[in-house]
C-alpha positions, 0 to 999 in steps of 0.5 A: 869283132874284137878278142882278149887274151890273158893267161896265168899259171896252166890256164889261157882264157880268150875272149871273142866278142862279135860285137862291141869291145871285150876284155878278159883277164885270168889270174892263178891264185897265189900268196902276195902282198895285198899291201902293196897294192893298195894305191892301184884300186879305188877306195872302196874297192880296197875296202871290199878287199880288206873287209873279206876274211880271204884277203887275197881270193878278194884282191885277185877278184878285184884285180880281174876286174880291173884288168879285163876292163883295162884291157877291154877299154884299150887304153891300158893305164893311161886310164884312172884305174883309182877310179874304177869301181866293179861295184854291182858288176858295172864300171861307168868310165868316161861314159861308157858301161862295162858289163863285168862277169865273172868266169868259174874256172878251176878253185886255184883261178879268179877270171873275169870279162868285161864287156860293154854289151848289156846282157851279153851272152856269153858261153864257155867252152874248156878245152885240154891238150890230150895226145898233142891235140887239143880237145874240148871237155865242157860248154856252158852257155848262158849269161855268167854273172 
């Protein structure tokens, strides 16, 4: 069994997968500096990103992507991330296959997960704090794509 934990703005996300590795990262929707981030993703990600007229909706798409992956792969940046590239949903890295997903969280919220189980089923639950307790409000399952 492996789990993920990633959290952004009011949002936490975790990730549990009963077989292979998961990752998973959430990012709140904000105004930053895409320039800045230029040297972090691979070429042709970068021109996805500056290709979209919602340049920063685009970059936090990239950035999920690349995190959960990061993050599912546990070697952190001691990867290449220049060469990671979510092309076609898929990361191919040192012979392994990530299987990215993304998550449809709130508007103001980019999520994705990373896997490298092939058509793995994921289901998500969303849940609220209501009276100090925590209380499920929604189940969606399905492969999320």
């Amino acid at each position: 069994m492996d789990f993920n934990l990633s959290h952004s703005g009011a949002c936490v996300v975790c990730a549990i997968a009963a077989q292979g590795r998961v990752g998973v990262d959430v990012e709140q929707l904000r105004k930053v500096q895409v320039g800045d981030f230029k040297n972090i993703f691979a070429s042709r990600v970068w021109a996805r990103i500056q290709a979209e007229e919602d340049q920063q909706k685009a970059f936090f798409r990239e950035w999920t992507c690349l995190e959960a992956v990061i993050k599912a792969d546990g070697r952190g940046l001691h990867l290449p991330v220049r060469s990671v590239d979510s092309a076609d949903g898929m990361v191919a890295m040192d012979g392994r296959i990530w299987h990215l997903h993304e998550i449809a969280l709130d508007a103001g919220y980019a999520c994705h997960v990373a896997t490298d189980i092939e058509d793995a089923e994921i289901v998500v639950e969303a849940f609220r704090w209501e009276d100090d307790r925590l209380c499920r409000v929604a189940a969606e399952v399905g492969k999320i794509q």
